[in-house]
C-alpha positions in Angstrom: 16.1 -98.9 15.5 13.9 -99.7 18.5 12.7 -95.7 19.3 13.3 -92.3 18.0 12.0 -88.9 18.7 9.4 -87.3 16.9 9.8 -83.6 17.5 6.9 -82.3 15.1 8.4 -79.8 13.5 5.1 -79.3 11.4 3.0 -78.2 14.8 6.2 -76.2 15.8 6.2 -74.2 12.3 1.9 -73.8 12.9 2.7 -72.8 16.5 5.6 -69.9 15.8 3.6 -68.6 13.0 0.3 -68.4 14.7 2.4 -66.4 17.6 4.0 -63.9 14.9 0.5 -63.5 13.5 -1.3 -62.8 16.5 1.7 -59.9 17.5 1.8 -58.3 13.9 -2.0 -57.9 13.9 -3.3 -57.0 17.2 0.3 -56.3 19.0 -0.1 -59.3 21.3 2.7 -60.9 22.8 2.7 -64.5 23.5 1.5 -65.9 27.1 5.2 -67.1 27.9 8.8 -66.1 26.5 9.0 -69.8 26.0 6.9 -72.3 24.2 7.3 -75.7 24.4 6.0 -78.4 22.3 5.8 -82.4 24.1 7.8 -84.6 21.9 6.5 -88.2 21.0 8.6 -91.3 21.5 8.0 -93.5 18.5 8.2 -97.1 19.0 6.8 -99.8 16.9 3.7 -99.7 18.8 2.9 -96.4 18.3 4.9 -95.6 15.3 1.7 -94.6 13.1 1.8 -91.1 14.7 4.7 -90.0 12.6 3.7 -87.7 10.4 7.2 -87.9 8.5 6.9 -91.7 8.0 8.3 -91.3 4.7 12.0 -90.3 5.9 12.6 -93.3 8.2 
């Protein structure tokens, strides 16, 4: 394998649940109807920033 995509789906479960938090307490809604989250490229240069190193 030379690259794969690291989607962090850690940061996106933080992310949705910080939103659903902040609406069922105070009511607000989130800045945009769409959040998006910038993917990493994992190479073997950078492939220490997996979080999910375990799996591959």
């Amino acid at each position: 394998m030379r690259s794969t995509i690291e989607q962090v789906p850690d940061e996106q479960s933080r992310t949705v649940m910080r939103i659903a938090a902040a609406f069922a307490r105070d009511g607000k809604k989130p800045d945009s109807a769409v959040t998006l989250l910038t993917p990493i490229a994992l190479t073997r240069a950078n492939f220490d920033k997996t979080k999910r190193v375990g799996e591959m």
